[in-house]
N, C-alpha and C positions, 0 to 999 in steps of 0.2 A: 307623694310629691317627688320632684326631680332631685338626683342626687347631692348635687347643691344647696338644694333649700333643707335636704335634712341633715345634710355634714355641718352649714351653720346653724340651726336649731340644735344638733347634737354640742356642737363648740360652746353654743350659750348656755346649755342645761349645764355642760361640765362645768364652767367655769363658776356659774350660782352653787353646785355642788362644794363645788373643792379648789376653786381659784383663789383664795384667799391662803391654803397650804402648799401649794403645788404651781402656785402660778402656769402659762401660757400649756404647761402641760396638761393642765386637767381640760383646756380645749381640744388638744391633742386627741385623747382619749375619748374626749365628749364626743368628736365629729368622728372619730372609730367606729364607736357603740354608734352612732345613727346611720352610720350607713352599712354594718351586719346584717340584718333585717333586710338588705336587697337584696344579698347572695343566691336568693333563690332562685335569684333569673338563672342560674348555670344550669338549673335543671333541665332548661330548652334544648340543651345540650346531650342529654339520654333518654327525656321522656319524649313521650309520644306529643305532639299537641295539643290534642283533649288533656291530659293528667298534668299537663307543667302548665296550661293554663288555671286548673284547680290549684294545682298548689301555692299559683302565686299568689303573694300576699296571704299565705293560711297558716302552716304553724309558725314560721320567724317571724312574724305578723303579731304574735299572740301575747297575752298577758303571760302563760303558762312559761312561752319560752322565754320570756323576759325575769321571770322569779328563777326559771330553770340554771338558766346561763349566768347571768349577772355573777354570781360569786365563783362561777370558773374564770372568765374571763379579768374577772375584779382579781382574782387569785394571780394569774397572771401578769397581770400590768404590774402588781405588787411585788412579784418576786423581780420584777427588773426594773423595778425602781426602789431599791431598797434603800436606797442613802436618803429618800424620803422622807419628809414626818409621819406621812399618811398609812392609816393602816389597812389591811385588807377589806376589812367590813367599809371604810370607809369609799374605798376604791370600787367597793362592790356595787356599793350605793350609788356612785358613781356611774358605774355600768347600765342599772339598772333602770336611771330616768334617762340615761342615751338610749339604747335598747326598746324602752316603752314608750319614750314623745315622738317615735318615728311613726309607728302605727297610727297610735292617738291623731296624728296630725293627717294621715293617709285615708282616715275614717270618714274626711270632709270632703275628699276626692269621687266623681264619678266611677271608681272598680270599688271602692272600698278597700274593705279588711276583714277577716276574721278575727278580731281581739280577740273574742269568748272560744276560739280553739280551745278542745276538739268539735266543739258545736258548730252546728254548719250553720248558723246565721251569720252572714256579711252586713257590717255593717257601714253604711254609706249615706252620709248624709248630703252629697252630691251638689257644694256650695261651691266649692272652689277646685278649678282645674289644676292637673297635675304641675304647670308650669306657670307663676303667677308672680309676676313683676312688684307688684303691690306690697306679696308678702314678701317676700325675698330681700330685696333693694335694701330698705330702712335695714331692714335686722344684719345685713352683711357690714355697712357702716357703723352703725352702733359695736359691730364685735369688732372691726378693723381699732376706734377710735380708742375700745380697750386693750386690745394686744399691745399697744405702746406704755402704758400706764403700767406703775408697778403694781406689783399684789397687792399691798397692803394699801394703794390708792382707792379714797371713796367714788374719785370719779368713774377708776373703775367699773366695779360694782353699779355704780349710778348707771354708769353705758349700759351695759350687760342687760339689763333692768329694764332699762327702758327700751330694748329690743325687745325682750321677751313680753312685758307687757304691751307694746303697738301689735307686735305681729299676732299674738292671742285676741287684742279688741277686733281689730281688722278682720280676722278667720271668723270671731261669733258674727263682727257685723255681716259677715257674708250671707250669712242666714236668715237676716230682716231682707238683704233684698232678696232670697231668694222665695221666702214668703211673699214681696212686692208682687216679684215676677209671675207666679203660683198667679195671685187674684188678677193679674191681669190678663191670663193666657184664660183663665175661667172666665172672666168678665166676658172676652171676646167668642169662646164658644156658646153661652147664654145667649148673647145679641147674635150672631148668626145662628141659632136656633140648631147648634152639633149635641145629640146625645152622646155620652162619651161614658165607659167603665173604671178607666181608670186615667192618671195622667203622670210621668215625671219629666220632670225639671232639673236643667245643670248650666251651669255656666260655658261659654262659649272660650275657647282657647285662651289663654294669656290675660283675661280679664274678667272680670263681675258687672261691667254694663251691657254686654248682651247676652244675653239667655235663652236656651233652645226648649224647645217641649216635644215630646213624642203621647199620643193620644190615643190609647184603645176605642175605637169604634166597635168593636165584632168582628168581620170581614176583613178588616184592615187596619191602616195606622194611622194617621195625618201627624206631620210635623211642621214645627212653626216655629221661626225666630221673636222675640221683641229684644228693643236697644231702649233704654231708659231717657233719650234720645228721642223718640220714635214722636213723630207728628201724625201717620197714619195707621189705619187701625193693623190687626194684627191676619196675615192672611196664614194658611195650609195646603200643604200638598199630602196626596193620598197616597200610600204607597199599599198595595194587595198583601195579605196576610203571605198566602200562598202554599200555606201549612198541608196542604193535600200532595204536593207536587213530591212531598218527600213519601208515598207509598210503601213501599213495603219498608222503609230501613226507619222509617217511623216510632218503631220501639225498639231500633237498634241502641246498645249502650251509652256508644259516645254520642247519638242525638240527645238522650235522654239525658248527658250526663253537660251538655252546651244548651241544652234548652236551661238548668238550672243556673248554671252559670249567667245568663245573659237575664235568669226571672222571668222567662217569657216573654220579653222585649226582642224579637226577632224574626226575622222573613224566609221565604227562600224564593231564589228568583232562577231561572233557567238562561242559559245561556249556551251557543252553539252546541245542547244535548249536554252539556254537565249541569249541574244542580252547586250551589251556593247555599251557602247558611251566614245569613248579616245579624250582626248583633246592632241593633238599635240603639243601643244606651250611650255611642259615641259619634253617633251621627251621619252624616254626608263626608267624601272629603273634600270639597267642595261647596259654594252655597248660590252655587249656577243651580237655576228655577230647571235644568233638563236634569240635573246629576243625578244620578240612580245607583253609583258604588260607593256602596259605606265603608267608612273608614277601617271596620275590624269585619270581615270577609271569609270564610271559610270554603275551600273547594270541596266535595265531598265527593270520593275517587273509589268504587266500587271494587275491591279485591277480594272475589269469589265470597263467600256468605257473608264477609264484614267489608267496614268501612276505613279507608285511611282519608284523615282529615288534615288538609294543609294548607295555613294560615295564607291569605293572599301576601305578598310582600308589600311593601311600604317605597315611596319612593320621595326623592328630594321634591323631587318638582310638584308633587300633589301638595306636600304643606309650603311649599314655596307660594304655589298658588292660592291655597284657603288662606295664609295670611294676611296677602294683599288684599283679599274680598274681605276678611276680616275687619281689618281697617277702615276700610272703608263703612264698610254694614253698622258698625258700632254706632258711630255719629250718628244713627236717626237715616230714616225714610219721610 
């Protein structure tokens, strides 16, 4: 999730921790510990592409590092807060469900997470988008309405509470509609008569009423929106696999190492003599019936027997514009 929504999910675990001894501080610390676990974006910064896309979200991500760290960082906070009541173990513990509801919560997200690091299963249960109004909103109020209250206030406590339990119902409910979503995206390939191998499903930017789907055919892809909304049925567009185009660098490293990463949800498309690698699993940036560049894009730039791969860049005006389509799309066709 975005760094907000885990700095206040980190602020509400602290304070259920240890707000009751430490007051406004154990939020302090709580929103710390949730947003450690993103540091690994710096990696983009000396790795290669292919390797800091692997990494993210993998070991700072992980149960491992979360049992690892917690009582250094718990050690920490302790030695400079000693006029405190609180003890280390207690601090640590503290650390610990900061550090660990970040992932857990990242797990629900379209990239996932590795929790079970060093295992390379990601696990993604692909209900709710990184940035989600829904969950966020309430539980930011609910902690504002406790930061005034004193410690030893029930109402406190009562706030804290009851963010933590809306914003927890809310994330499972995400997963009944995304089962909805699921039979309805089947229902419609049944009725236009699409055989299909495999299919995932995720929520559509900022919300959980419209829902995308990417469709193994064989040869190809078909993807398709529905909006909970929707009066008509559910249509697709086909996008060519194109998996030949990549020739000889086909078992080169970092192919092999992006084809895992995206699961095999990905194309490659030609363009003025360079080659692309799209990862499927985030979409269009756009949701214009021509758009044909996805949102996460790879160039793949030939340097004598290997490959250097460089992320397309990102630009204001592309989610300026899928917003507004956005908006719109949700409401029903």
């Amino acid at each position: 999730m975005d760094s907000l929504t885990q700095i206040v999910l980190g602020a509400a675990v602290g304070e259920a921790v240890l707000g009751k001894k430490v007051g406004n501080k154990a939020m302090l610390y709580g929103a710390i510990a949730g947003t450690i676990p993103d540091l690994d974006v710096i990696t983009r910064y000396f790795l290669d592409t292919v390797t800091a896309t692997e990494w993210h979200r993998g070991f700072s991500h992980s149960i491992f590092f979360s049992v690892l760290f917690a009582p250094v960082f718990g050690w920490l906070v302790w030695k400079i807060n000693r006029k405190e009541s609180a003890t280390w173990r207690e601090w640590s513990w503290l650390m610990f469900w900061g550090l660990f509801t970040h992932p857990l919560l990242d797990a629900f997200t379209t990239w996932g997470t590795q929790l079970f690091w060093p295992f390379k299963t990601r696990l993604a249960f692909q209900s709710i988008f990184v940035i989600d109004p829904l969950y966020t909103v309430p539980f930011i109020i609910f902690l504002i309405m406790a930061i005034f209250k004193k410690r030893t206030s029930v109402k406190r406590q009562k706030y804290v509470h009851l963010g933590l339990v809306i914003s927890t119902a809310y994330l499972l409910f995400t997963l009944v509609l995304k089962g909805i979503a699921f039979q309805r995206f089947e229902n419609a390939l049944m009725e236009q008569g699409i055989v299909y191998s495999d299919m995932n499903t995720r929520p559509a930017p900022l919300n959980t009423v419209l829902w995308m789907a990417n469709i193994d055919i064989e040869d190809a892809y078909l993807m398709g929106d529905y909006s909970f909304f929707d009066t008509k049925d559910v249509s697709f567009s086909a996008f060519p696999k194109n998996h030949e185009l990549l020739g000889k660098w086909a078992d080169n490293d970092k192919i092999v190492r992006l084809i895992k990463i995206t699961e095999g949800w990905y194309t490659i498309t030609e363009r003025e003599g360079d080659l692309y690698f799209n990862d499927l699993r985030f979409g269009l940036i756009s949701l214009d019936e021509n758009e044909t560049q996805f949102a996460f894009s790879y160039k793949l730039v030939p340097n004598g027997e290997d490959l250097i791969v460089e992320e397309r860049p990102k630009f204001k005006r592309d989610a300026k514009r899928l917003m507004t389509a956005l908006w719109k799309r949700m409401w029903g066709n």
